[in-house]
TORZATI-749383 format. One line per field, with one value per residue: residue in one letter; residue number from 1; x, y, z of N, C-alpha, C, O in turn. Coordinates in nm, 2 decimals, m for minus. Layout:
resn	c(a|...)
resi	c(NUM|...)
nx	c(X|...)
ny	c(Y|...)
nz	c(Z|...)
cax	c(X|...)
cay	c(Y|...)
caz	c(Z|...)
cx	c(X|...)
cy	c(Y|...)
cz	c(Z|...)
ox	c(X|...)
oy	c(Y|...)
oz	c(Z|...)
END
This chain:
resn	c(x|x|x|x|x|x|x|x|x|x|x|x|x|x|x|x|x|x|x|x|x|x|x|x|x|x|x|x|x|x|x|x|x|x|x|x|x|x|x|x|x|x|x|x|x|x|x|x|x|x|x|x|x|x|x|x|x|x|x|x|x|x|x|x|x|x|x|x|x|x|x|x|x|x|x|x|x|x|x|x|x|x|x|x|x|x|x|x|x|x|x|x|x|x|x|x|x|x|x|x|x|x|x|x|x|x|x|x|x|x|x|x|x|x|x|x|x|x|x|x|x|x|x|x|x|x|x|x|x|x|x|x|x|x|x|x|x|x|x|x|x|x|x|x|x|x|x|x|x|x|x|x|x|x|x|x|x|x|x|x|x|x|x)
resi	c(1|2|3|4|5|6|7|8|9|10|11|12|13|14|15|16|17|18|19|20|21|22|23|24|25|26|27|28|29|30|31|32|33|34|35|36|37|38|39|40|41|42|43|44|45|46|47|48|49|50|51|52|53|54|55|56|57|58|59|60|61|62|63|64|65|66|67|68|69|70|71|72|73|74|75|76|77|78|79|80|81|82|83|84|85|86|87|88|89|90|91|92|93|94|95|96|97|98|99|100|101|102|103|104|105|106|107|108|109|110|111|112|113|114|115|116|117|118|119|120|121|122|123|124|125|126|127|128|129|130|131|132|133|134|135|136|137|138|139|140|141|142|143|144|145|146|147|148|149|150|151|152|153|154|155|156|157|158|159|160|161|162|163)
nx	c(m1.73|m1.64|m1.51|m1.25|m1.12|m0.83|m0.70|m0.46|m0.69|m0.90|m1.17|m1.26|m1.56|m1.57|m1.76|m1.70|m1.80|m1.71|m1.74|m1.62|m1.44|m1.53|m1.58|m1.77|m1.78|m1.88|m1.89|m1.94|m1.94|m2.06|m2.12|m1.91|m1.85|m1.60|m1.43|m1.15|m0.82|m0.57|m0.25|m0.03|0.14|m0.01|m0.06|m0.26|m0.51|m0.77|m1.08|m1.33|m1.60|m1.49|m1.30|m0.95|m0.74|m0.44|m0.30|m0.09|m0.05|0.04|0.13|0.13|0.10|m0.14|m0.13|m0.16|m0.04|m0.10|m0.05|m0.19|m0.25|m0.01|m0.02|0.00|m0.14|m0.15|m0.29|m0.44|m0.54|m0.86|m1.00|m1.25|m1.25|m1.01|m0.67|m0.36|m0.02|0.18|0.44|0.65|0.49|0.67|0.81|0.91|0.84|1.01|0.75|0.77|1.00|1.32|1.47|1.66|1.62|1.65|1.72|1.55|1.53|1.72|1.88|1.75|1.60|1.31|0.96|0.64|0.37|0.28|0.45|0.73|1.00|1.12|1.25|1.18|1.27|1.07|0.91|0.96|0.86|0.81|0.84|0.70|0.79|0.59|0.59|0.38|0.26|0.33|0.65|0.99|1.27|1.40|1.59|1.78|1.77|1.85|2.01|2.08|2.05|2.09|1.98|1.70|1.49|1.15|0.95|1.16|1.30|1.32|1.30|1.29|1.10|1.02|0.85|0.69|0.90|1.08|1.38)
ny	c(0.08|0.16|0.09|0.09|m0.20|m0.24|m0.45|m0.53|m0.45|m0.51|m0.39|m0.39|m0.35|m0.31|m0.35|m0.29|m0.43|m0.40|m0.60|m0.61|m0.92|m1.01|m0.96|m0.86|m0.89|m0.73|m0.76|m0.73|m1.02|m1.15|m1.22|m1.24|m1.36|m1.31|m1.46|m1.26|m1.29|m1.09|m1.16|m1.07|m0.70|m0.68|m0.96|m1.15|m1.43|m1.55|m1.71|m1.86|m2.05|m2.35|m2.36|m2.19|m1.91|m1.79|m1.50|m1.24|m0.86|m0.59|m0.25|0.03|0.36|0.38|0.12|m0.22|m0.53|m0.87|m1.15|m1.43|m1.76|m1.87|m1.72|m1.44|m1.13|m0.83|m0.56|m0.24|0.04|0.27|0.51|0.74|1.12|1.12|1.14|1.00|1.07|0.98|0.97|1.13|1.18|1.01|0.84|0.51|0.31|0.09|m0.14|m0.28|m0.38|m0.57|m0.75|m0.62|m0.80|m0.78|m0.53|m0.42|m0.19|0.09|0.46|0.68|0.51|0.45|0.41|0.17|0.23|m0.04|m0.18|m0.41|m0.31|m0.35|m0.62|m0.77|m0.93|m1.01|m1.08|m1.40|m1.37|m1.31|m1.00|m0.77|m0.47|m0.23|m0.03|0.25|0.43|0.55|0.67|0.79|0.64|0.84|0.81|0.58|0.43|0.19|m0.11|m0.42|m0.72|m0.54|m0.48|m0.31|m0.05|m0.05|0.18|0.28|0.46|0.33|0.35|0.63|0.80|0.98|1.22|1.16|1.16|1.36|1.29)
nz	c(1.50|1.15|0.88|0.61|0.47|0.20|m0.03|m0.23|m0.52|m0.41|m0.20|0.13|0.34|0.62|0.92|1.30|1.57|1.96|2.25|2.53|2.54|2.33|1.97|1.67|1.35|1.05|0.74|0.36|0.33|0.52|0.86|1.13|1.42|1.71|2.01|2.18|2.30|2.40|2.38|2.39|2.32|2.00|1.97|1.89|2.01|1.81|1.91|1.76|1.78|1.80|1.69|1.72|1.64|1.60|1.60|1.45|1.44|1.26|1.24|1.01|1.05|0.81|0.70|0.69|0.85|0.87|1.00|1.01|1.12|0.96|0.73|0.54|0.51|0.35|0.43|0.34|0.52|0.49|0.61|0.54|0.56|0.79|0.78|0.76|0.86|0.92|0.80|0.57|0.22|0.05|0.20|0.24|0.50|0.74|0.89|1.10|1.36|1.21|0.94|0.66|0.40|0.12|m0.12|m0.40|m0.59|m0.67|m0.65|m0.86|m1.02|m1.20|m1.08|m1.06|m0.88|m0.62|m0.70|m0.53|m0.34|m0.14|0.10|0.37|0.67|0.95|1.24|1.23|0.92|0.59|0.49|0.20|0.09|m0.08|m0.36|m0.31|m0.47|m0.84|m0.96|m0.84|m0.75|m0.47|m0.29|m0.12|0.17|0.36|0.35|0.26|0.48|0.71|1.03|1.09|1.30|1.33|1.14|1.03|0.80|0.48|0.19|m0.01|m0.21|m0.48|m0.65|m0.96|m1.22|m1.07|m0.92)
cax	c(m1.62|m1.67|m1.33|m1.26|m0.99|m0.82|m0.63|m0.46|m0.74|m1.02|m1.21|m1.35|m1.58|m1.59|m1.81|m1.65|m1.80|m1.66|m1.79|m1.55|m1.36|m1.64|m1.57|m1.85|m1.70|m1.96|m1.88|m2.07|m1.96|m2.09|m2.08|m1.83|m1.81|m1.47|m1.37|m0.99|m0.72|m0.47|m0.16|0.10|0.08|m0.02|m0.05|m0.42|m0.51|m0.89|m1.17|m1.45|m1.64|m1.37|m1.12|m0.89|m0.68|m0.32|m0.32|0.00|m0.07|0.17|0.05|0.26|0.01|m0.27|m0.12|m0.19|0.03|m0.18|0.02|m0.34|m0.22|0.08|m0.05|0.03|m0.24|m0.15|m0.41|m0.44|m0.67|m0.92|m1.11|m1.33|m1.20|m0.89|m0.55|m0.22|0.06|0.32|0.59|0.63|0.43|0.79|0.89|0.84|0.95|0.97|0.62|0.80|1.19|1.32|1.63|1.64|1.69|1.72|1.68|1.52|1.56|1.85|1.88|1.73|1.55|1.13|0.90|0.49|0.24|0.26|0.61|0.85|1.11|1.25|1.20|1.27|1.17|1.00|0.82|0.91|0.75|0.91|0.70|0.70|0.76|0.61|0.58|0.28|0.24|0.45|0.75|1.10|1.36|1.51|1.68|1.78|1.86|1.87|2.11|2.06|2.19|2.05|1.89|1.62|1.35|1.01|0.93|1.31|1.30|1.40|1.36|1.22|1.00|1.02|0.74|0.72|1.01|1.19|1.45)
cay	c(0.13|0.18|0.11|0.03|m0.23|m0.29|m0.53|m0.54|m0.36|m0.58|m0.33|m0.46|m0.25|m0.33|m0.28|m0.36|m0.40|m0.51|m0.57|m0.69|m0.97|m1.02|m0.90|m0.93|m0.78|m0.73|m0.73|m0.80|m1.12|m1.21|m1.21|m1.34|m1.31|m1.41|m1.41|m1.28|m1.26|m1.01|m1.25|m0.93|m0.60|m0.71|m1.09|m1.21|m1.55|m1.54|m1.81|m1.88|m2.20|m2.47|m2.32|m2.04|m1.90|m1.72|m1.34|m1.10|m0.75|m0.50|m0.15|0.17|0.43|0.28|0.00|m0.33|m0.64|m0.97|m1.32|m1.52|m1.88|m1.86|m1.63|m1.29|m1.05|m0.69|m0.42|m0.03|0.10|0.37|0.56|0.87|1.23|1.07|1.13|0.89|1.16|0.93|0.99|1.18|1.08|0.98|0.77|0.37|0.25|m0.06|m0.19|m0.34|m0.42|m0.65|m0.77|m0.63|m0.93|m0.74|m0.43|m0.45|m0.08|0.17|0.56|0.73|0.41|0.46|0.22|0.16|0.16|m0.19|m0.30|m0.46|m0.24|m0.44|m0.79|m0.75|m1.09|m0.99|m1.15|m1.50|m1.38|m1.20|m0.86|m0.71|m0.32|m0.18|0.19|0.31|0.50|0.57|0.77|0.79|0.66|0.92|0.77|0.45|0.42|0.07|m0.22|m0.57|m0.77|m0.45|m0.47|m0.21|m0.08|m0.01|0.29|0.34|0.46|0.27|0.46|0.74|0.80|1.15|1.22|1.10|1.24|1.45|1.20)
caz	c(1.42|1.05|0.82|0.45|0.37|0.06|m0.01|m0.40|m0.54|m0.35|m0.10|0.18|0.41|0.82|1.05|1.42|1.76|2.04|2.37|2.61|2.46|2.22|1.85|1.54|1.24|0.95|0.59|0.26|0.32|0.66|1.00|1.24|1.60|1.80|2.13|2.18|2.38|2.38|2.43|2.39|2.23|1.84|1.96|1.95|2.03|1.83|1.87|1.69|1.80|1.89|1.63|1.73|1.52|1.62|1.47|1.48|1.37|1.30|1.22|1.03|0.97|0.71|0.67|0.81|0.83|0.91|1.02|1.09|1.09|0.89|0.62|0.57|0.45|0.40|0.42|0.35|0.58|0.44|0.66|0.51|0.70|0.86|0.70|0.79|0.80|1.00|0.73|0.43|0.17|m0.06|0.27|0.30|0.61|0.80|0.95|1.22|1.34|1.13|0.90|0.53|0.33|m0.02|m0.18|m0.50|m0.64|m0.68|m0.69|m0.98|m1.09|m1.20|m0.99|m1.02|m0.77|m0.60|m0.75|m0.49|m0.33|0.00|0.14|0.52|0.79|1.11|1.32|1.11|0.84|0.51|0.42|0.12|0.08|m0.23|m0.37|m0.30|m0.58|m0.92|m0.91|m0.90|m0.60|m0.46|m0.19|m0.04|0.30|0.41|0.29|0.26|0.56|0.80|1.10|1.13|1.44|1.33|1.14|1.00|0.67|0.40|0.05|0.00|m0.30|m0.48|m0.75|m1.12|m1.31|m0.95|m0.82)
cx	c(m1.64|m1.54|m1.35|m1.14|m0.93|m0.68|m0.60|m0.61|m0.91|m1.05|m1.29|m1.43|m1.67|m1.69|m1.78|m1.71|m1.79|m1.73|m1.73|m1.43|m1.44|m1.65|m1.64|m1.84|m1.85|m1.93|m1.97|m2.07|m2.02|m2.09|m2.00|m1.81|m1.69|m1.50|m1.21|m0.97|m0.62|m0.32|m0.02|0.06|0.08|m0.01|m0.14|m0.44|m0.72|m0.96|m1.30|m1.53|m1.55|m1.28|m1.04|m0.74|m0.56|m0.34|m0.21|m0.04|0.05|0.13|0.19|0.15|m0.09|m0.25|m0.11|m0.11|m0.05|m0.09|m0.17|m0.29|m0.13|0.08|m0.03|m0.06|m0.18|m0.24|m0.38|m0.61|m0.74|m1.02|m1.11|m1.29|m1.09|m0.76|m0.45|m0.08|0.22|0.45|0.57|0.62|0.57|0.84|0.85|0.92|0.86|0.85|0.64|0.95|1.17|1.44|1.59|1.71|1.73|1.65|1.70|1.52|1.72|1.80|1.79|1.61|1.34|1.06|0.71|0.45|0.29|0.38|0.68|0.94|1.25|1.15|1.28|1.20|1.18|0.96|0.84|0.85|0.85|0.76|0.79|0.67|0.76|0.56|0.37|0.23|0.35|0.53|0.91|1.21|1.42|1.65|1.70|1.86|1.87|1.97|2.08|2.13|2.13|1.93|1.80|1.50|1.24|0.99|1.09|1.22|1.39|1.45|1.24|1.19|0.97|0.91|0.79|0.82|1.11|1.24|1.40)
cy	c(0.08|0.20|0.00|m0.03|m0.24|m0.34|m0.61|m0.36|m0.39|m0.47|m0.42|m0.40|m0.32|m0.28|m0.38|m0.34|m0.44|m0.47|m0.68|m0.75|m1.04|m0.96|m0.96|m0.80|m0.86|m0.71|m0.76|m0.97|m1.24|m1.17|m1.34|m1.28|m1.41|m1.36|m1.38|m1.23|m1.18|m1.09|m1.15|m0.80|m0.71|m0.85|m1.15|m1.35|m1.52|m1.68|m1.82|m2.07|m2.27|m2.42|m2.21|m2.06|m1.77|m1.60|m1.27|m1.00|m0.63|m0.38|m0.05|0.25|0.36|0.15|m0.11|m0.45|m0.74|m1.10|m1.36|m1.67|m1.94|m1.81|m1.52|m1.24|m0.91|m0.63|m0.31|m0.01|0.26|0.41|0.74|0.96|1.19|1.06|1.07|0.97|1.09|0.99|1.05|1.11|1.02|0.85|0.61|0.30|0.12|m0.08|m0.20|m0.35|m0.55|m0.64|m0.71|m0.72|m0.90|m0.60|m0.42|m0.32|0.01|0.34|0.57|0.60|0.48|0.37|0.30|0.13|m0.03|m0.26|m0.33|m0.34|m0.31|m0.50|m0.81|m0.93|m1.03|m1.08|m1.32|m1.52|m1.29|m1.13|m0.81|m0.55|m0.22|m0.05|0.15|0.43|0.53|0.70|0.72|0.72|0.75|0.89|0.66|0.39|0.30|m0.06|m0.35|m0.58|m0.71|m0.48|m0.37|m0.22|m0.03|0.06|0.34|0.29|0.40|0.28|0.54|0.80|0.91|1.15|1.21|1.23|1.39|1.29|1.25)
cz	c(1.27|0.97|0.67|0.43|0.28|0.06|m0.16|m0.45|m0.52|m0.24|m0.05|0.29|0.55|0.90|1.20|1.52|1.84|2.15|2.50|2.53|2.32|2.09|1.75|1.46|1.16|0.82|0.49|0.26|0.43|0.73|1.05|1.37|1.61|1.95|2.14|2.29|2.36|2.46|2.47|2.28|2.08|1.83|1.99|1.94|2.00|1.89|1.84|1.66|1.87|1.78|1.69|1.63|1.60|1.52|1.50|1.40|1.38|1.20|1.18|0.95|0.95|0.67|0.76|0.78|0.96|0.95|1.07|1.04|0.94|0.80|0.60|0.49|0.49|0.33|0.40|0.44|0.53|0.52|0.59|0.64|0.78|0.75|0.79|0.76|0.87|0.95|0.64|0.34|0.07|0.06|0.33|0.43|0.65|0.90|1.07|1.29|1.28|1.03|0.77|0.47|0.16|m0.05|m0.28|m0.61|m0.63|m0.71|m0.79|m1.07|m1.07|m1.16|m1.01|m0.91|m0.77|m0.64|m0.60|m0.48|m0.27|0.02|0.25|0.57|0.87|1.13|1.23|1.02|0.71|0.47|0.32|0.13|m0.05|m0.24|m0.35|m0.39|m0.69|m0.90|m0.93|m0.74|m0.58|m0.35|m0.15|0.06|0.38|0.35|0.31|0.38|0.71|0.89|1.18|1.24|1.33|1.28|1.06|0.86|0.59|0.26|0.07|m0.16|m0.41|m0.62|m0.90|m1.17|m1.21|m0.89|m0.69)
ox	c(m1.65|m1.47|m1.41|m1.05|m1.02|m0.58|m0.67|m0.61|m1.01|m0.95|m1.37|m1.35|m1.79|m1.69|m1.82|m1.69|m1.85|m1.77|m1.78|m1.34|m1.39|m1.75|m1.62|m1.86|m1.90|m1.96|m2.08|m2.16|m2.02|m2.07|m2.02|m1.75|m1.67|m1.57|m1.14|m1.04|m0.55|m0.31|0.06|m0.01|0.16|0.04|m0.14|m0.38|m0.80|m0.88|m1.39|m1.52|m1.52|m1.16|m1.11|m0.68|m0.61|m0.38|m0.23|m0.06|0.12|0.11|0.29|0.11|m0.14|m0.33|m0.07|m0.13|m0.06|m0.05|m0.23|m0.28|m0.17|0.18|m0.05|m0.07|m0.18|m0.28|m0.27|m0.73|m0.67|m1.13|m1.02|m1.28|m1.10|m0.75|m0.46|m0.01|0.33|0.54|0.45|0.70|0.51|0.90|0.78|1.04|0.74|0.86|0.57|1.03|1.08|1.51|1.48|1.83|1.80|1.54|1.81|1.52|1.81|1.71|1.75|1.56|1.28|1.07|0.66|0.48|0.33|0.40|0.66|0.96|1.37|1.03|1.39|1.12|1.29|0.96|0.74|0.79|0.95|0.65|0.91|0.56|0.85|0.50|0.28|0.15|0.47|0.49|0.95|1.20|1.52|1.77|1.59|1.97|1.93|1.94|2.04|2.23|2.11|1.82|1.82|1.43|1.28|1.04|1.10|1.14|1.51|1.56|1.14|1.29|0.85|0.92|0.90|0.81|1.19|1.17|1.43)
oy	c(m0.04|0.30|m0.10|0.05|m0.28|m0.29|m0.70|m0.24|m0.35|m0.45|m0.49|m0.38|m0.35|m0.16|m0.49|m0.24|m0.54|m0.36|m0.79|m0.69|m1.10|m0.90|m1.08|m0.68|m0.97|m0.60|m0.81|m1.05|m1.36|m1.05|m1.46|m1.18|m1.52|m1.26|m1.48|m1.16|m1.22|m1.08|m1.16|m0.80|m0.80|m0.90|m1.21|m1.40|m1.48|m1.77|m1.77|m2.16|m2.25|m2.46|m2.11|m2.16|m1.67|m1.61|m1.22|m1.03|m0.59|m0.41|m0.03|0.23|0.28|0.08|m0.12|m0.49|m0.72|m1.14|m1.32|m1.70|m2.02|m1.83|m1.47|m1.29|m0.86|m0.63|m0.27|m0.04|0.36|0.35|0.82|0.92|1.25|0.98|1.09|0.95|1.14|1.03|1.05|1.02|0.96|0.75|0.59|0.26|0.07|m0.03|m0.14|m0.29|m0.63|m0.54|m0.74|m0.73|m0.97|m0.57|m0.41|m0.36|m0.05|0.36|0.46|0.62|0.53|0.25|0.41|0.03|m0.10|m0.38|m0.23|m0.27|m0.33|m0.49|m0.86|m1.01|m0.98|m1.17|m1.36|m1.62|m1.22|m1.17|m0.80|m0.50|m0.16|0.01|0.07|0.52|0.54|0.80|0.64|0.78|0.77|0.94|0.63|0.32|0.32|m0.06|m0.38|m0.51|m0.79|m0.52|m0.34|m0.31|0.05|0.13|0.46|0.20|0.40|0.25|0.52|0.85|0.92|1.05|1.24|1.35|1.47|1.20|1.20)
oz	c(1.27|0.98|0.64|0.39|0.21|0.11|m0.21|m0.42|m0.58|m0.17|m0.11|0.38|0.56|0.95|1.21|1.58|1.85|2.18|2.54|2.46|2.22|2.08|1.71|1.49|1.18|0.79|0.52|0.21|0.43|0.72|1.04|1.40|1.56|1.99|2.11|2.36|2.27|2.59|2.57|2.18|2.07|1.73|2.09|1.85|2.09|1.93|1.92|1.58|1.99|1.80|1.69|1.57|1.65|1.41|1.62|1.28|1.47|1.08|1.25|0.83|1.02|0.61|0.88|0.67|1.08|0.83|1.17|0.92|0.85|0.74|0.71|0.37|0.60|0.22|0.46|0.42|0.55|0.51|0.60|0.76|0.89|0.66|0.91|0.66|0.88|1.02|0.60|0.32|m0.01|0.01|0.43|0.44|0.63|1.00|1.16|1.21|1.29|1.03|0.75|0.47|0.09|m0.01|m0.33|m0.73|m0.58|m0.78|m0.83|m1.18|m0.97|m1.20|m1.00|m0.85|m0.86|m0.61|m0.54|m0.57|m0.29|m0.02|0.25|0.52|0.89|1.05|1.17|1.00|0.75|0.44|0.33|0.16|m0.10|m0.16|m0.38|m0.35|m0.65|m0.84|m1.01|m0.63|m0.66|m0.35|m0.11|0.06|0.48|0.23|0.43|0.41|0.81|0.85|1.30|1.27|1.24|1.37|1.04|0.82|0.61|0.20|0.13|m0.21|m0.42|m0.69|m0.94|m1.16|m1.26|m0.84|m0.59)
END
């Protein structure tokens, strides 16, 4: 399996193969083999040598939410000929269930690529939910305080200069 991460505006390009519990991912910057365990859906238990390393993953569409040993790394996943149509593209929803701990926009307000919208906690971790491209809010359906499932939309996005 053949996949392009990016991560900010760092791409990073994958090659995965597993065999069994055996995974050696390839990048330009190496190789690493693990062995994992699948502890619960999206709860891997890697190891590599005598270290292992705790991984939660939590998936919405292209996007990838990382916990690897208290860290959080989020990804966009890019694969060539595959489109991500979970939601409409105006609609950012929650990764995971989880509390919204603020909402950083309003109606009518103009937002960049990459700005800050909501700042939910899952999994003990606070994620960041930022536009994904510039534009306008048109909608905002979540409230501080709120405890959302997975996938619940939270604003919804409407193109430069259309609330």
């Amino acid at each position: 399996m053949e996949r392009i991460f990016q991560r900010g505006e760092e791409k990073i390009e994958v090659r995965a193969t597993r065999d069994g519990q055996a995974l050696r991912l390839e990048t330009t910057r190496g190789v690493v083999e693990f062995l994992w365990d699948e502890l619960a859906p999206g709860d891997y238990l890697l190891r590599h040598g005598a270290a292992q390393h705790r991984c939660l993953v939590a998936r919405l569409g292209a996007e990838r939410w990382l916990w690897i040993d208290g860290r959080v790394h989020h990804l966009q996943v890019k694969e060539a000929g595959r489109r991500h149509d979970d939601a409409h593209a105006g609609d950012l929803q929650a990764p995971m269930p989880g509390q919204v701990l603020a909402i950083h926009v309003v109606p009518g307000e103009r937002v960049t690529r990459n700005q800050p919208l909501v700042l939910m906690e899952a999994m003990k971790m606070q994620v960041e939910i930022v536009a994904t491209r510039d534009g306008v809010v048109a909608e905002v359906k979540a409230r501080a305080g709120e405890q959302v499932p997975g996938g619940a939309i939270l604003v919804v996005l409407g193109e430069d200069g259309a609330p």
